[in-house]
MITOR-95752 format. One line per field, with one value per residue: residue number from 1; x, y, z of N, C-alpha, C in turn. Coordinates in steps of 0.2 Angstrom, whole numbers, plus 5000, padded with zeros to 4 digits. Layout:
N
pos	c(NUM/...)
n_px	c(X/...)
n_py	c(Y/...)
n_pz	c(Z/...)
ca_px	c(X/...)
ca_py	c(Y/...)
ca_pz	c(Z/...)
c_px	c(X/...)
c_py	c(Y/...)
c_pz	c(Z/...)
//
This chain:
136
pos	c(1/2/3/4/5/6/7/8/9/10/11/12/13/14/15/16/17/18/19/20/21/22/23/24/25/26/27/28/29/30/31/32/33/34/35/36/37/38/39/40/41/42/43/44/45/46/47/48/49/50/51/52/53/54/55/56/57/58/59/60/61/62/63/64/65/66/67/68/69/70/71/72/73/74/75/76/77/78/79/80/81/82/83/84/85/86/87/88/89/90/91/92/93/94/95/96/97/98/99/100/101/102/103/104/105/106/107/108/109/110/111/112/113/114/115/116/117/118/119/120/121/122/123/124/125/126/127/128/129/130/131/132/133/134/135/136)
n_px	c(4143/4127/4115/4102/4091/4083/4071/4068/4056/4052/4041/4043/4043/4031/4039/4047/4057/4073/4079/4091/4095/4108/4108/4116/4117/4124/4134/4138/4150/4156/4166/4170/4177/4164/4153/4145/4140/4132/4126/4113/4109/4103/4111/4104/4106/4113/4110/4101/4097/4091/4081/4087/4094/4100/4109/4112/4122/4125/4138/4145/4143/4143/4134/4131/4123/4121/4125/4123/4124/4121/4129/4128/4137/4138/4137/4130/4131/4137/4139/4125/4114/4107/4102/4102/4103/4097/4104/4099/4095/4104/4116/4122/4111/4103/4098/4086/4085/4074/4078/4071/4072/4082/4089/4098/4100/4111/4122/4125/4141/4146/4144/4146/4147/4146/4147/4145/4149/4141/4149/4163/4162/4172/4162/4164/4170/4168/4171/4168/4177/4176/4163/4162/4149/4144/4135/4143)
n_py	c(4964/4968/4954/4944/4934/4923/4911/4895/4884/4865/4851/4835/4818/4824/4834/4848/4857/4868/4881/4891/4906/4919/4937/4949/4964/4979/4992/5004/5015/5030/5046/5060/5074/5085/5075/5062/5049/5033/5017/5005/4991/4971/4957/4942/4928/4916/4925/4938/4954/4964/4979/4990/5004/5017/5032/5048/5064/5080/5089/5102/5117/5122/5121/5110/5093/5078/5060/5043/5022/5006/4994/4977/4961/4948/4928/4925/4930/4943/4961/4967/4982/4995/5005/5022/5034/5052/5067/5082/5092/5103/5110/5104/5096/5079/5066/5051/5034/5021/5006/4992/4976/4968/4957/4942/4932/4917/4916/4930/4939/4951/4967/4988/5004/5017/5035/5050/5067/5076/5085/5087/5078/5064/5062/5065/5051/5041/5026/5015/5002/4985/4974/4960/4946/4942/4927/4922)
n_pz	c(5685/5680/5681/5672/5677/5664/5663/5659/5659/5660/5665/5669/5673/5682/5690/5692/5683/5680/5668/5668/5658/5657/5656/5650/5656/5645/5641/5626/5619/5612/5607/5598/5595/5594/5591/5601/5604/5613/5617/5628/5631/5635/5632/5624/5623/5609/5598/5602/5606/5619/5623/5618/5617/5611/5609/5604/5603/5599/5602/5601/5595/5579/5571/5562/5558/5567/5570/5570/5572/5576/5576/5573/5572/5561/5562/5548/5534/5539/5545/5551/5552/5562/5557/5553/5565/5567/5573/5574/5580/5585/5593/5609/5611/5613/5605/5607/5604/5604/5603/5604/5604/5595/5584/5574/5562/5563/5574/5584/5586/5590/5594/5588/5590/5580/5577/5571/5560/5551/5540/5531/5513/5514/5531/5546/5556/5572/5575/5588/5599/5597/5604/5613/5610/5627/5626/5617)
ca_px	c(4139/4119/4114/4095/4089/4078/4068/4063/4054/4049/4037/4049/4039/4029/4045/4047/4064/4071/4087/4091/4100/4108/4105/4121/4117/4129/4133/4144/4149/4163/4165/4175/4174/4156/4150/4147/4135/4130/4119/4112/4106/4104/4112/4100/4108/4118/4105/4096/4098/4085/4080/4094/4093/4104/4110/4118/4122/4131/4143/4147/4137/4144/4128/4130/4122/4128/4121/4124/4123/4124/4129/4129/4137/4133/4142/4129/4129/4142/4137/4118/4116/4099/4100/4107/4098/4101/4101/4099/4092/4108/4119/4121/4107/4103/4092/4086/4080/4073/4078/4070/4074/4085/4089/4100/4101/4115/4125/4127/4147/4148/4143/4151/4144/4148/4144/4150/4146/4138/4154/4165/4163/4168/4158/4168/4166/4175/4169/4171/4179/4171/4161/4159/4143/4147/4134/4144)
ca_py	c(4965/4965/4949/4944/4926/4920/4904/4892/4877/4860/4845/4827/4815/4827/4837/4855/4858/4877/4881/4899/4909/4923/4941/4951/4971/4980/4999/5003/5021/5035/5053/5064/5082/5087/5072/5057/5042/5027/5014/5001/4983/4966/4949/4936/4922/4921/4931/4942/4959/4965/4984/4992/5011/5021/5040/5054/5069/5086/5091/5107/5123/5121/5116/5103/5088/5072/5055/5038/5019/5003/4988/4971/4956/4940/4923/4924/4936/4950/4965/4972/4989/4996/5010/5029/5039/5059/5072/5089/5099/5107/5112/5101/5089/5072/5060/5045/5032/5014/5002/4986/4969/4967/4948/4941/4927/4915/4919/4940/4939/4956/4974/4993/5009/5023/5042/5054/5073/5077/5089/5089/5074/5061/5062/5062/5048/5039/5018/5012/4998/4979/4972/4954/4946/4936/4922/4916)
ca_pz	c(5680/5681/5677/5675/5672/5661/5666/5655/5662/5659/5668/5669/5679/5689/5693/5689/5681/5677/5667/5668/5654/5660/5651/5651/5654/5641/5636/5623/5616/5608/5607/5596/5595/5590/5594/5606/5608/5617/5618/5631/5632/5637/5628/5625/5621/5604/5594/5602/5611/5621/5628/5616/5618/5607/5611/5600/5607/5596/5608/5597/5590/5571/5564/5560/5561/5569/5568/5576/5571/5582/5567/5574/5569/5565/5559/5543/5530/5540/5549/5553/5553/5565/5555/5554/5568/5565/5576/5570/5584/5588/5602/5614/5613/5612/5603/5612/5598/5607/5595/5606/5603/5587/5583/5569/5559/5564/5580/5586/5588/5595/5592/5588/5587/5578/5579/5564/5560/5543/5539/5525/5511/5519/5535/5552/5559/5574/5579/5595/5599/5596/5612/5612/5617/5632/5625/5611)
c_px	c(4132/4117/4107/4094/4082/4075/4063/4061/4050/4047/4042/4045/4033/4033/4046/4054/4066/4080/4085/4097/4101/4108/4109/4120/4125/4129/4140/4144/4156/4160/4171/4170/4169/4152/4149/4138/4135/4126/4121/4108/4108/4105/4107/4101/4113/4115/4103/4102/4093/4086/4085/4089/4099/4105/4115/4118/4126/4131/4146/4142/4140/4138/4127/4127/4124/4125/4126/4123/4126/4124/4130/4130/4138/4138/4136/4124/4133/4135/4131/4118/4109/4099/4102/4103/4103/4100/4102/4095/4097/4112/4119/4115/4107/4096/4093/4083/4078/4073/4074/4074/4078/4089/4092/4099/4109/4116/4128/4135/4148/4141/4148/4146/4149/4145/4148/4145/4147/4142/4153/4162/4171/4166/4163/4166/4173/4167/4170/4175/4174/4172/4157/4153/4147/4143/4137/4151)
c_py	c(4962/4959/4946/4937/4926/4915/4900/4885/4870/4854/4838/4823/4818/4831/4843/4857/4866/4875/4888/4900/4916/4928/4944/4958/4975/4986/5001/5011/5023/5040/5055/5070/5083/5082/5065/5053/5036/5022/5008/4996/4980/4962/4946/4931/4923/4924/4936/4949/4963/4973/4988/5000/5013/5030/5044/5060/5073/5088/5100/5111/5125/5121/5113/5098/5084/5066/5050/5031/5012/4995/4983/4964/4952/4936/4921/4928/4943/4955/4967/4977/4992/5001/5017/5032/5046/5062/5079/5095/5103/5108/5110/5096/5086/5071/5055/5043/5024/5009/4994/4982/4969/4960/4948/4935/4923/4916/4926/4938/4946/4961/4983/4997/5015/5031/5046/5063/5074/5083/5091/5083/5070/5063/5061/5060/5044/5034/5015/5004/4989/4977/4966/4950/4940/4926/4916/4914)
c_pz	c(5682/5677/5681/5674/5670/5664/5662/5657/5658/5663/5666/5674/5684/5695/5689/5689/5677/5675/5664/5662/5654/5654/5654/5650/5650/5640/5633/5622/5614/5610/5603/5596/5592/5591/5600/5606/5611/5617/5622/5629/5635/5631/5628/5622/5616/5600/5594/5606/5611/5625/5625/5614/5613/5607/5607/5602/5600/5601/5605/5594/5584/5569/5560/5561/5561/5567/5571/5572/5574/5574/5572/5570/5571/5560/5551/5539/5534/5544/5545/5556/5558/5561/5557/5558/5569/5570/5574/5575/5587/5594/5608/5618/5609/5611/5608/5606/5603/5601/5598/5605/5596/5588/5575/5567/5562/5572/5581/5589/5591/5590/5590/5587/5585/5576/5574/5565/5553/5542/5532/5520/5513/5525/5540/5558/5566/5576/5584/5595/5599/5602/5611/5615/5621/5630/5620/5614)
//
């Protein structure tokens, strides 16, 4: 596992002191028929996630559109959603959405993404499995 350090320092006597916290590279994803997503980051402690990429791809020529959403959650107030990103250009291509830095309230207990195709009512969707962050 890539693992980057942070460094955050403090002065004691006229002695330079460093305490690293390490920043845990992560990619999660799914796929079912028609579609498939992913996204990448890094942990930052128990709040934060840093460099979060988000990919949805239509794997299928239905026409349909698909769509994507990375929820992360926290020990207050339940799961944060980034947000629905669509893609709707068809056949075999991928959005890329940069979602940066997203930060919660409380402690970030893990993540899950999910990837659906705007079909029938309901929407079919399939969630990947929960990916816990290694800082908490």
């Amino acid at each position: 596992m890539l693992i980057k350090r942070l460094a955050m320092t403090a002065t004691v006597a006229g002695i330079m002191l460093t305490s690293a916290t390490p920043a845990f590279a992560s990619t999660i994803g799914v796929n079912n028929s028609g579609v498939a997503a992913a996204a990448d980051f890094s942990w930052l402690g128990q709040s934060t996630i840093a460099g979060a990429v988000l990919y949805v791809r239509d794997t299928a020529c239905d026409n349909n559109d698909v769509y994507a959403k990375l929820t992360l959650y926290t020990t207050a107030g339940g799961p944060v959603s980034s947000g629905t990103w669509i893609n709707s250009s068809g056949c075999n291509t991928r959005r890329v959405v940069n979602l940066g830095t997203l930060s919660v309230a409380g402690r970030l207990t893990g993540v899950r993404i999910t990837a659906c195709i705007n079909d029938f009512p309901p929407d079919t969707c399939v969630s990947s499995g929960f990916l816990d962050n290694p800082n908490t």
